[in-house]
Structures are given as structure tokens and as C-alpha cells.
C-alpha positions as CSV (number, residue, x, y, z in Angstrom):
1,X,168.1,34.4,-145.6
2,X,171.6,33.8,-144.8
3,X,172.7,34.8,-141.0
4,X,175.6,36.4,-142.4
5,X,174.0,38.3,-144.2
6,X,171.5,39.9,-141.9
7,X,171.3,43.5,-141.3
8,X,169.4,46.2,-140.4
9,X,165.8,46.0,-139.4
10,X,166.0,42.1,-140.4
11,X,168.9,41.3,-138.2
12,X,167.5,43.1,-135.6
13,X,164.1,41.1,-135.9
14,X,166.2,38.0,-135.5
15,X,167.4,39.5,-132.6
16,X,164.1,40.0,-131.4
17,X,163.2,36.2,-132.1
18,X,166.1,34.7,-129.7
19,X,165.4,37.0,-127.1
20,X,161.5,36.2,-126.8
21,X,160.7,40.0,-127.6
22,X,157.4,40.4,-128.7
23,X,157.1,42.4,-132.5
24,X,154.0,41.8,-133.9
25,X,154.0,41.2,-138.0
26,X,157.8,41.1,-139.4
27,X,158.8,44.5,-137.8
28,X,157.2,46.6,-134.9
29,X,158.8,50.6,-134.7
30,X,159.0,49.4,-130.6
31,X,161.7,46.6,-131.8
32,X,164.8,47.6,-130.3
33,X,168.2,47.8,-132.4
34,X,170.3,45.8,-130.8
35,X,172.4,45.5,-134.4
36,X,173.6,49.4,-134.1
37,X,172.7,50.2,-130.6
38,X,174.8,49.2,-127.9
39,X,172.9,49.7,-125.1
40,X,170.7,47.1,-125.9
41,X,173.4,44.5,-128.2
42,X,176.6,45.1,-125.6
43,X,174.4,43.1,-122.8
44,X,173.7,40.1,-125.2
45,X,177.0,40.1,-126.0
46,X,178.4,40.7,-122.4
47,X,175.6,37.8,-121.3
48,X,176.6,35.2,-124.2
49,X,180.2,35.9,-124.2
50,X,181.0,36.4,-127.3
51,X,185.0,37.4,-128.5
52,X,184.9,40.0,-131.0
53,X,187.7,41.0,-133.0
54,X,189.3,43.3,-135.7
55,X,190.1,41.1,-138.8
56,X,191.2,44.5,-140.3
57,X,189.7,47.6,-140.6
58,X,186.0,47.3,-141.8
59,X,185.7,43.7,-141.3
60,X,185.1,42.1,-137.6
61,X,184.8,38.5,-136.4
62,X,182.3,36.9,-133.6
63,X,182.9,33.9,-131.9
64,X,180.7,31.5,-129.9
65,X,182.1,28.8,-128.0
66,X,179.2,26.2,-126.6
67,X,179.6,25.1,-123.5
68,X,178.1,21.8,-124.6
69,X,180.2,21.5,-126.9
70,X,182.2,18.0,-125.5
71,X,185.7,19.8,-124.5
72,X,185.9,18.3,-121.3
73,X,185.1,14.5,-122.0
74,X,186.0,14.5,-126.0
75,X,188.3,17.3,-126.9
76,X,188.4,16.3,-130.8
77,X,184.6,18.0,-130.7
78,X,185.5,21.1,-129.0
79,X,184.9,22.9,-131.9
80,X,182.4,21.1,-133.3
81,X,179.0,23.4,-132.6
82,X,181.0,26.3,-132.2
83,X,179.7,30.0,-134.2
84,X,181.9,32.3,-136.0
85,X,180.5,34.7,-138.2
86,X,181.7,38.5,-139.7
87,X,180.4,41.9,-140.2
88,X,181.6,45.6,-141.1
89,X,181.0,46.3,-137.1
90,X,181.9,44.8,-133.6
91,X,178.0,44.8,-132.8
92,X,176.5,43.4,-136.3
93,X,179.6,40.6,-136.2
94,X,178.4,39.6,-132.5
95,X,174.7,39.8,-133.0
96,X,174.9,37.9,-136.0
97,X,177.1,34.9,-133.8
98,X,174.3,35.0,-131.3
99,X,171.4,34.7,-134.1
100,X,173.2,31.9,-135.6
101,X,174.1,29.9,-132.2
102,X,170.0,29.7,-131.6
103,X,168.3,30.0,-135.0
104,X,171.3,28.2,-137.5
105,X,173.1,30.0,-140.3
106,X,169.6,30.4,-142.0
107,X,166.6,32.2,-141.0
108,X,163.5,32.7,-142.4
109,X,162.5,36.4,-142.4
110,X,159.0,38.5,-142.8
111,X,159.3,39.2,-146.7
112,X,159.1,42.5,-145.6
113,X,162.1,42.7,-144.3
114,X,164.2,40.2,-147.1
């Protein structure tokens, strides 16, 4: 499945994935939401740094910046293995960056949750 197009229980299974959280087959009710629930998304997002912002109403952008990413000795790659991504919120945009900066723009999901 595409990362941009992750929602839901699925996104938040990604989530779940990057952040070494244990769910057992696809989806576990003790997953937390980190796609709709701040409490638990705002500290990824706080600890990654990613910039959201309002594109216009309904529609934000995430943005990743690596910090491996060759700035410093080769500023032509600077944006080379850098993340953007969009979503209808500030939380689904940025959690959707951070699932696509570890696990690639694709992801393979429980069919459960497809």
C-alpha cells in the first residue's frame, strides 16, 4: 500500500512498526493511535522534527529533512533522501512523513487492514 495513502488503523500499524511497538497479527485493540491522537503522534513528531504545514484548508504537508542527507560536504544532494508527504490533518500528514522516512513510500500491510 501506498504511504500516502495510509490511514486509520493501517497507518497507525505502520506507526507501530517504526516505533518497535509490539501488536500481535495486523492489529492489536492495545495499538496506540498515533494517526488521530496527539498525545502519542505530537512526541514522534516533536522527536523527528517534522515541519507541518497548511497547504489550504483540508490538505497539510510533512516534511522530513535527513540529517544524512550530504548538506554539509555536497549541497546538490541536500534534498536528495528528503520526505514530504500530505494528508487531510497536521497529525496523519506528519505520521505518514515519519512512516515513509523508515519504511519507503510503500508498505506492505496485514490484509486485514488493506
Amino acid at each position: 500500500m501506498k504511504t500516502s495513502e495510509l490511514t486509520g488503523a493501517a497507518l497507525d500499524w505502520a506507526i507501530a512498526q517504526c516505533e518497535n511497538f509490539p501488536v500481535r497479527n495486523g492489529f492489536d485493540d492495545n495499538c496506540p493511535e498515533y494517526s488521530t491522537d496527539w498525545s502519542r503522534g505530537g512526541p514522534v513528531v516533536e522527536r523527528e522534527e517534522i515541519d507541518v504545514n497548511c497547504v489550504y484548508t483540508g490538505l497539510w504537508s510533512a516534511k522530513w529533512w535527513a540529517n544524512n542527507s550530504g548538506m554539509v560536504k555536497n549541497p546538490a544532494q541536500r534534498f536528495k533522501h528528503n520526505i514530504q508527504t500530505d494528508g487531510p490533518t497536521p497529525l496523519i500528514a506528519a505520521m505518514r512523513c515519519y512512516v515513509a522516512s523508515k519504511l519507503g513510500h510503500t508498505v506492505v500491510v496485514p490484509k486485514e487492514l488493506a
